[in-house]
C-alpha positions in Angstrom: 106.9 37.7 26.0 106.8 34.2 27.8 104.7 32.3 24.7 107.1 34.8 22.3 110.2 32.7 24.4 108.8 29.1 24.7 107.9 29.7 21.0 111.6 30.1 19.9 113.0 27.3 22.3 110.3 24.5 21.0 110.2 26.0 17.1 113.1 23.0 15.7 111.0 20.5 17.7 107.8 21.8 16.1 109.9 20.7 12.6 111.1 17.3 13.7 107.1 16.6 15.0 105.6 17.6 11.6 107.9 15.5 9.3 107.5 12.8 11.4 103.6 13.0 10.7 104.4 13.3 7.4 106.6 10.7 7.0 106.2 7.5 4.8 106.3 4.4 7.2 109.5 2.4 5.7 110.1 -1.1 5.8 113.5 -3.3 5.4 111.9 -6.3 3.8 114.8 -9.5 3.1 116.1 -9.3 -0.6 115.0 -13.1 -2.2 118.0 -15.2 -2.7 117.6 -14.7 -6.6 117.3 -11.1 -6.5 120.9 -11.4 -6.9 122.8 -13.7 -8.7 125.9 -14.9 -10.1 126.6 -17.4 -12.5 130.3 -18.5 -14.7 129.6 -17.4 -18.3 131.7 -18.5 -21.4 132.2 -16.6 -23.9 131.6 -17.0 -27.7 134.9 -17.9 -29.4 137.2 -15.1 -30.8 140.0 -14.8 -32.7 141.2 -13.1 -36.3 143.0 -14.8 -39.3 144.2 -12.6 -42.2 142.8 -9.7 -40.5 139.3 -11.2 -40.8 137.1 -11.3 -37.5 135.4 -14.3 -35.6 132.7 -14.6 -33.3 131.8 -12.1 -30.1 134.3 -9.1 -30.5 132.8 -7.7 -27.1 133.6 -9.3 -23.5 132.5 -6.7 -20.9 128.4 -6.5 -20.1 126.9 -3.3 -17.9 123.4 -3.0 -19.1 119.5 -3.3 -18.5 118.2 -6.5 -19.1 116.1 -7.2 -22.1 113.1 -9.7 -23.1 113.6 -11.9 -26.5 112.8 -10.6 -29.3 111.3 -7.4 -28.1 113.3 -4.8 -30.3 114.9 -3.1 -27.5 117.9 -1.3 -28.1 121.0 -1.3 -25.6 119.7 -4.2 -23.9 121.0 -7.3 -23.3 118.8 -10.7 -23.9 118.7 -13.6 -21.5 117.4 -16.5 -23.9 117.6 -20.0 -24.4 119.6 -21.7 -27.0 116.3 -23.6 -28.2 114.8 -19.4 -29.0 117.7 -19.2 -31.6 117.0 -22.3 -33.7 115.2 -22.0 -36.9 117.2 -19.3 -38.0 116.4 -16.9 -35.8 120.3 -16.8 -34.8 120.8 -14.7 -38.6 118.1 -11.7 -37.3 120.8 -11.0 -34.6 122.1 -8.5 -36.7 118.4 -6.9 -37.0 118.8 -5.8 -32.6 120.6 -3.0 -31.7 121.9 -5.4 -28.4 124.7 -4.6 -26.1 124.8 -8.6 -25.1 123.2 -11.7 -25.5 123.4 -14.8 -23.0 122.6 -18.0 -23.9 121.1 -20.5 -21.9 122.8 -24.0 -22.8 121.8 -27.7 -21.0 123.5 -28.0 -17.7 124.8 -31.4 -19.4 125.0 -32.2 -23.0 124.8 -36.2 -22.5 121.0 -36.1 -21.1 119.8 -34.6 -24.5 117.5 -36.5 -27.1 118.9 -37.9 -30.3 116.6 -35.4 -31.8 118.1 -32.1 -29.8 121.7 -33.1 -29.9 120.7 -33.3 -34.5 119.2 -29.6 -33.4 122.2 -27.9 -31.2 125.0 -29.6 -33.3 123.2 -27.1 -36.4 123.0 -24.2 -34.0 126.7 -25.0 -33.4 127.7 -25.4 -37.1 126.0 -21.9 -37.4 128.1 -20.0 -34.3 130.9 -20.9 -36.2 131.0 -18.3 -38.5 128.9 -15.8 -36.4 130.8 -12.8 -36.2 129.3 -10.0 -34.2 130.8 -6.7 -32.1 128.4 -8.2 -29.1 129.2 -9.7 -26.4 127.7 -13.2 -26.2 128.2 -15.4 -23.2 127.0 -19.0 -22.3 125.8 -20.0 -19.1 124.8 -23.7 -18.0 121.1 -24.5 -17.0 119.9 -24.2 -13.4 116.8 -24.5 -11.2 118.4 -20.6 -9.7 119.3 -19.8 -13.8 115.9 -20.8 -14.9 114.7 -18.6 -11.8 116.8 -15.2 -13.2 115.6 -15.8 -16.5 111.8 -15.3 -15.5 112.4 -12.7 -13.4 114.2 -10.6 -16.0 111.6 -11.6 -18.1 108.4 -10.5 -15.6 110.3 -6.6 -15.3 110.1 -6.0 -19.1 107.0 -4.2 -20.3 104.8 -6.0 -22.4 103.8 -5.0 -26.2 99.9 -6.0 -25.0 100.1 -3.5 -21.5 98.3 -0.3 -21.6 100.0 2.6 -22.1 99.4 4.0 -18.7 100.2 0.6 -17.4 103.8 0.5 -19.1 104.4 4.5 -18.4 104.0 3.7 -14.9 105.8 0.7 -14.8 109.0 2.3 -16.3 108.8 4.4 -13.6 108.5 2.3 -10.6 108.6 -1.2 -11.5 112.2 -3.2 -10.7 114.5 -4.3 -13.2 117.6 -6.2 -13.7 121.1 -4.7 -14.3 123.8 -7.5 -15.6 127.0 -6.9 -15.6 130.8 -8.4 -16.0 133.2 -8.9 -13.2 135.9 -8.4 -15.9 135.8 -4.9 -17.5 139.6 -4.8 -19.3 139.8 -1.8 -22.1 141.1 -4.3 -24.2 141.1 -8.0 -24.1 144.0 -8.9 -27.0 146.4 -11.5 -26.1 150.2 -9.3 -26.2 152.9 -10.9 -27.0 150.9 -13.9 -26.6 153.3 -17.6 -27.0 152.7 -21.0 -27.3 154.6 -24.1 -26.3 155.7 -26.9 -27.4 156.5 -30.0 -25.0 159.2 -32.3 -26.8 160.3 -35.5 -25.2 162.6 -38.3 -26.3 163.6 -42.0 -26.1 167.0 -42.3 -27.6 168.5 -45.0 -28.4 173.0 -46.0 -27.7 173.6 -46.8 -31.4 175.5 -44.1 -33.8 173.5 -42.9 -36.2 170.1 -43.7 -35.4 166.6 -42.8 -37.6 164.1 -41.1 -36.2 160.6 -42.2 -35.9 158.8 -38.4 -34.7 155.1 -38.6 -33.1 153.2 -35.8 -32.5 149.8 -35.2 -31.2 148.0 -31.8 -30.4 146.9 -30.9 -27.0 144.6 -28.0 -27.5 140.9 -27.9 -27.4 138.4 -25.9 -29.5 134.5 -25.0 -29.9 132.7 -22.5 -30.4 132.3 -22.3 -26.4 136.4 -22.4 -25.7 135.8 -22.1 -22.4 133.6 -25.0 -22.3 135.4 -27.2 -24.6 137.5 -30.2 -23.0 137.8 -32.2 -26.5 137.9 -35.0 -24.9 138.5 -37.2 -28.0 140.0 -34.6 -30.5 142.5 -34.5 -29.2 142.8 -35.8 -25.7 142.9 -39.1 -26.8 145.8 -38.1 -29.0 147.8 -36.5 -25.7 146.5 -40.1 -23.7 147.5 -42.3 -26.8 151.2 -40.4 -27.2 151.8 -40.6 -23.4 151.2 -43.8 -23.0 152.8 -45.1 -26.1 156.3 -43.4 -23.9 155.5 -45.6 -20.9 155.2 -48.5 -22.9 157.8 -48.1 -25.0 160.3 -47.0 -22.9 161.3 -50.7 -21.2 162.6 -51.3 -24.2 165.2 -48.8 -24.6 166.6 -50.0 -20.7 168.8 -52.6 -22.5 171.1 -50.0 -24.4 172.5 -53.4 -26.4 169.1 -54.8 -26.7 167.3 -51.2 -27.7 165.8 -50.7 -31.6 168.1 -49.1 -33.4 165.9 -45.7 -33.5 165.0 -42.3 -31.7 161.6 -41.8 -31.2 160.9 -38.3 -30.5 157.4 -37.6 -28.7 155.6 -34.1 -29.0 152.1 -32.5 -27.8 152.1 -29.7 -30.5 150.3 -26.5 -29.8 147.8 -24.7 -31.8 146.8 -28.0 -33.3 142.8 -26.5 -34.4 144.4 -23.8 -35.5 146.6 -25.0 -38.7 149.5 -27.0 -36.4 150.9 -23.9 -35.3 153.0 -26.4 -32.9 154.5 -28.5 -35.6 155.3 -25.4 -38.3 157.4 -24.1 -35.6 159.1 -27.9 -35.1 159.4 -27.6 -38.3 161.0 -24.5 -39.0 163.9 -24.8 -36.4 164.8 -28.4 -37.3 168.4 -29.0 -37.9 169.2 -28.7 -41.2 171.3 -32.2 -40.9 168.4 -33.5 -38.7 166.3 -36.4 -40.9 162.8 -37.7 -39.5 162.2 -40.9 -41.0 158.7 -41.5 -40.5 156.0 -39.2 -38.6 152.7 -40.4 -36.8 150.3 -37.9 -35.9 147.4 -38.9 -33.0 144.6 -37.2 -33.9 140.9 -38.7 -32.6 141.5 -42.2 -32.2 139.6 -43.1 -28.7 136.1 -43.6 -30.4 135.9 -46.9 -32.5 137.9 -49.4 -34.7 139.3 -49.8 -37.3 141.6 -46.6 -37.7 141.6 -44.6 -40.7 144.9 -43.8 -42.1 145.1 -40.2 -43.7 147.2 -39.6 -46.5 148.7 -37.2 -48.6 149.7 -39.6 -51.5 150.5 -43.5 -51.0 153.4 -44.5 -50.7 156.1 -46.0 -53.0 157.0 -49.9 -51.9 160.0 -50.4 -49.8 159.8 -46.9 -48.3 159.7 -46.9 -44.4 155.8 -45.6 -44.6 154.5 -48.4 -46.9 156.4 -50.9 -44.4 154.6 -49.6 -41.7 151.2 -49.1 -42.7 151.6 -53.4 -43.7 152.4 -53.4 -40.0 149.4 -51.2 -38.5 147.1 -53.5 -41.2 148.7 -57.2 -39.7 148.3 -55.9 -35.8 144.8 -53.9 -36.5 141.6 -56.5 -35.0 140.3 -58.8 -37.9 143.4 -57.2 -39.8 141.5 -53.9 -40.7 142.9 -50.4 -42.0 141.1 -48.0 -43.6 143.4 -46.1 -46.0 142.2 -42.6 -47.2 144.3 -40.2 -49.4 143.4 -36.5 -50.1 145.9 -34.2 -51.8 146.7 -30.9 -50.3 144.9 -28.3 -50.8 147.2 -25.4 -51.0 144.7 -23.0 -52.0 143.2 -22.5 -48.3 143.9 -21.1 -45.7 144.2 -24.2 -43.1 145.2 -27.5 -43.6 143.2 -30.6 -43.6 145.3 -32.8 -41.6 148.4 -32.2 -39.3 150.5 -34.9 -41.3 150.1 -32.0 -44.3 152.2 -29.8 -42.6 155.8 -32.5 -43.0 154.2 -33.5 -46.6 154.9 -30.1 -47.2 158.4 -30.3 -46.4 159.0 -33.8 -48.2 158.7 -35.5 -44.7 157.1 -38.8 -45.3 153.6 -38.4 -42.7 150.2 -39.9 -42.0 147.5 -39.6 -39.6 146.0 -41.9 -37.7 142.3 -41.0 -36.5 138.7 -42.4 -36.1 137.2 -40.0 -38.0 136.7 -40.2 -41.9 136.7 -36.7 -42.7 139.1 -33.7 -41.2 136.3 -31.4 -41.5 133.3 -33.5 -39.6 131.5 -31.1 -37.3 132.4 -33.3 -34.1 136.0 -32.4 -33.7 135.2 -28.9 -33.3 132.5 -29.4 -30.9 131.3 -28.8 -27.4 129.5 -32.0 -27.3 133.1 -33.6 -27.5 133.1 -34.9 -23.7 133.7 -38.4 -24.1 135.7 -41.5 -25.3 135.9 -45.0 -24.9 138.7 -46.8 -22.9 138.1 -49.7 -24.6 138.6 -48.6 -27.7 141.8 -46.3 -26.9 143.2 -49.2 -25.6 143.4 -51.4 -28.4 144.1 -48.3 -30.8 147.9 -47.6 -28.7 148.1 -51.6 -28.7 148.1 -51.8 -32.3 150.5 -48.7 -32.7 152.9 -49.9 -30.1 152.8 -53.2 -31.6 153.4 -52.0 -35.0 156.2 -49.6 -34.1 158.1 -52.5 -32.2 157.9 -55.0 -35.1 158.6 -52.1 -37.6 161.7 -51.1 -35.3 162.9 -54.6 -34.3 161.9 -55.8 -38.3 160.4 -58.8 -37.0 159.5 -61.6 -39.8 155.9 -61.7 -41.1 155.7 -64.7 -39.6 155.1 -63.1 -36.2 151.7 -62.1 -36.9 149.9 -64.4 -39.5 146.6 -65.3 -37.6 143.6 -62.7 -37.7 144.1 -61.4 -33.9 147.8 -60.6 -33.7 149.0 -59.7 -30.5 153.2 -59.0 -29.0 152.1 -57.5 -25.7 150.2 -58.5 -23.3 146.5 -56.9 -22.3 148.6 -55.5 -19.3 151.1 -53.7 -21.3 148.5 -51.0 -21.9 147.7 -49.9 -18.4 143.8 -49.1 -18.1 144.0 -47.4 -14.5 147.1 -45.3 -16.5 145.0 -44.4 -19.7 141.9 -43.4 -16.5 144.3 -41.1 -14.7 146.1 -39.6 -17.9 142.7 -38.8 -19.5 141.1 -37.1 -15.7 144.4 -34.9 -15.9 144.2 -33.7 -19.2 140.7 -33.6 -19.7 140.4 -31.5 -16.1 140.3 -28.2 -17.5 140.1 -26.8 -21.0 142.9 -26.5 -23.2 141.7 -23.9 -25.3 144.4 -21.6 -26.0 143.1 -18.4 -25.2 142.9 -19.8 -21.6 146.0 -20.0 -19.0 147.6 -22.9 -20.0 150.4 -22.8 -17.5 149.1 -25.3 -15.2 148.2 -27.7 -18.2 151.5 -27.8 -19.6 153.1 -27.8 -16.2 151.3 -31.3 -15.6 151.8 -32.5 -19.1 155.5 -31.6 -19.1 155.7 -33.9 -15.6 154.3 -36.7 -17.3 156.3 -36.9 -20.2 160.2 -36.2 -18.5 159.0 -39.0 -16.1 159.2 -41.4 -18.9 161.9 -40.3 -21.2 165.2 -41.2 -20.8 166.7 -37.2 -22.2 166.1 -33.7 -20.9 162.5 -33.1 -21.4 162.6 -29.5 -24.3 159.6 -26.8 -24.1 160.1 -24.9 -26.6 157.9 -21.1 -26.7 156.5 -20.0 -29.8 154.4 -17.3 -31.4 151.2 -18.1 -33.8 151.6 -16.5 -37.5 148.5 -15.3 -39.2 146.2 -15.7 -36.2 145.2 -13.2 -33.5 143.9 -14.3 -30.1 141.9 -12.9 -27.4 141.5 -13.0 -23.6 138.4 -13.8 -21.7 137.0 -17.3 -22.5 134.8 -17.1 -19.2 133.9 -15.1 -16.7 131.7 -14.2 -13.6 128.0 -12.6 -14.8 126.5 -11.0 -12.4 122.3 -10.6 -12.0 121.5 -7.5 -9.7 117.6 -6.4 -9.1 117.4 -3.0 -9.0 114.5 -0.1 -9.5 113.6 1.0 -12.7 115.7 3.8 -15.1 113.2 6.4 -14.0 112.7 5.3 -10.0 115.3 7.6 -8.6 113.9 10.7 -10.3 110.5 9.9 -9.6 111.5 9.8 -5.9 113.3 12.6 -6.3 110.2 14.5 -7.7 107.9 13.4 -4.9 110.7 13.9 -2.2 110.9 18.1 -3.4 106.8 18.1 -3.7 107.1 16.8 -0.5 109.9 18.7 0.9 107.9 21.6 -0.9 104.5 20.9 0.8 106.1 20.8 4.4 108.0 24.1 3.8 104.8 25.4 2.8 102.5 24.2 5.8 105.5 25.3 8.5 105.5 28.6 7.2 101.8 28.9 7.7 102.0 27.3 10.7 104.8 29.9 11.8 102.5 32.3 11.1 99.6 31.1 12.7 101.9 31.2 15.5 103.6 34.5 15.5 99.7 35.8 14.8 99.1 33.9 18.5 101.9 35.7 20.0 101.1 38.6 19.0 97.3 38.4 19.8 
């Protein structure tokens, strides 16, 4: 009866002593720095005109990681932009993928002649990629280059043995990546634009109107990327400073030209002068605009190209200021280039089109040649030169003053004509100006709030009327959310690791039940004895 006793009081010990002899030694070993990771992605351009679809349709990523170009389905590939070249980019269609992420240089400006000719193709081809994947960018890093391998090294190779890749899908690690934003749905609602509209006005009655305009938005196939430094920040640097340095001459109300000059940043420039079709389209019937200049790319090189619908008759105000942009250009040099509008497509060459259209005599001033050269619309926009921005706004300030005040020809006979004085155009002003708006992007599916917080600032500091921000809605286009966000690389076990555990946890579970109960027995048989 005594063993029978001390046999019931010690049997849950008995338990606890044979799982521990049975038990698996564990270790906590420290998780690597890179078995986790997070990184800013950007995501492929997206938008809809006419109810047609561009770029990466999808934004949210939850899935396995995947090795380039092993035909795994519901994957998503980690892969450098340099993989994609050659037309490889078309076979995207051919994978069954849930995301791709592209690796892109950490800076554009340290590439080769060679691989800037190279990604400025593999741009030209995103643009019209349209795809219901989600595709993200994410910058080069020692820690990128790191997660990239280590992705790589937990996908089963085509040349394992069968046995080999059996049992690595079973307990091998792999590498889940996900989204931090997982919205249901990622279309901008009642999405608006605005308009910033600022004014020097003159004291005398019935004034003209001399209207500039330049765009403020930026564009690429990387929006969230894109700072479009020249197209069209040096427009928004150009029109702002062309305000400071005109405005000391309208503090003299006696002395002031006799004209209005109406400033605007326009929005939805890259996407057909949504800004100035809205300007446009509430303009006061009674209300005349007597000339508009539109910025548009000019803080590259000299001489400026002048973009025109048709040219103009003699004695109109545009011919007379054209002569004037020609006698205060350096060495006296304008190029003059007139295309006809096409009003078969579906976007507009030029921003100038857009008043043409309306029988508002327009022109556009810019470096480039051509409206459609790949470089407006380009990530690699990230630069201009001061130098060269500088001497653009001198020659439009100058002309607009001796067009204003009509000064004689006389004024400006020798080759290097000059009114103002180098410090008229502040450098250290153009410097700052540029840093602000060049700070963040301006694409427009971004949050633009701060942006046109600063901008709007700038321009009612120096006009001498109520600063006018005027909200508007795009027609024909649809725009979506998302333009970045935070990807996150987690290391976890393989799909199958949790059940295999589980199977060897009831094996064991079943193997310990087993010896107990024979163990129980042996017992009771002992007691019994």
């Amino acid at each position: 009866m005594v063993l029978v006793e001390a046999y019931d009081i010690l049997r849950p010990f008995y338990c606890i002593l044979i799982l521990m002899l049975f038990r698996k030694p564990s270790f906590v070993f420290g998780t690597s720095d890179l078995a986790n990771l997070e990184v800013k992605g950007y995501r492929l351009q997206q938008y809809d005109i006419g109810g047609v679809s561009y770029g990466s349709r999808g934004w949210k990523l939850m899935h396995e990681g995947g090795r380039w170009p092993d035909e795994m389905k519901r994957r998503c590939f980690v892969v450098f932009w340099t993989h994609l070249i050659n037309g490889k980019l078309n076979t995207l269609p051919n994978y069954e993928l849930s995301g791709l992420i592209i690796i892109v240089p950490s800076s554009f400006q340290n590439l080769s002649a060679s691989s800037l000719k190279i990604f400025k193709e593999f741009e030209t081809k995103l643009k019209t990629l349209s795809t219901p994947m989600a595709i993200y960018f994410i910058r080069d890093s020692a820690q990128v280059r790191q997660i990239a391998a280590n992705v790589d090294s937990t996908i089963p190779r085509a040349t394992d043995s069968y046995w080999k890749q059996i049992f690595n899908s079973v307990t091998g690690d792999s590498y889940f990546i996900a989204t931090k934003n997982q919205l249901k749905n990622n279309s901008l609602v009642a999405f608006q634009m605005t308009n910033i509209i600022g004014k020097l006005a003159c004291k005398f009655s019935k004034p003209k109107t001399i209207l500039i305009v330049a765009y403020y938005d930026s564009n690429s196939v990387i929006p969230g990327l894109s700072n479009s430094v020249d197209s069209n920040g040096s427009g928004v640097v150009a029109l702002i400073e062309l305000m400071a340095v005109l405005k000391k001459f309208y503090f003299n109300a006696k002395a002031s030209p006799r004209y209005d000059i109406v400033f605007m940043l326009s929005a939805g420039g890259k996407f057909n002068y949504q800004g100035s079709r809205n300007y446009l389209d509430n303009l006061d019937d009674g209300k005349k605009l007597d000339l508009v200049i539109c910025l548009d790319s000019i803080g590259k090189k000299q001489p400026m190209n002048v973009h025109l619908s048709k040219l103009p008759s003699d004695k109109t105000a545009m011919h007379k200021f054209i002569k004037e942009l020609k006698a205060f250009s350096p060495n006296k040099e304008l190029n003059i280039i007139r295309k006809p509008i096409n009003r078969k497509h579906s976007k507009l060459a030029w921003e100038h089109e857009i008043y043409n259209m309306k029988q508002i005599p327009a022109f556009t001033l810019s470096h480039y040649e051509a409206h459609d050269d790949p470089a407006k619309d380009s990530v690699l926009d990230e630069s201009i030169h001061i130098d060269a921005l500088k001497a653009n706004i001198k020659t439009i300030a100058e002309s607009l003053l001796s067009f204003m005040f009509n000064l004689p020809k006389e004024t400006c006979n020798q080759d290097n004509c000059s009114i103002l004085s180098e410090a008229a155009i502040s450098t250290d002003r153009l410097q700052s100006i540029s840093n602000l708006t060049n700070s963040m992007s301006r694409a427009i599916s971004s949050n633009q709030n701060v942006l046109i917080e600063e901008l709007s600032n700038l321009m009612d500091f120096y006009t001498n009327t109520n600063l006018n921000t005027t909200k508007l809605e795009p027609l024909f286009y649809t725009f979506y959310d998302i333009p970045e966000d935070t990807i996150y690389f987690i290391k976890t076990k393989a799909y199958f690791y949790e059940p295999y555990i589980g199977s060897l946890f009831f094996v064991y579970l079943f193997l310990i039940y087993n010896y107990a109960s024979k163990l129980h027995d042996f017992l009771i048989y002992l007691t019994t004895k």
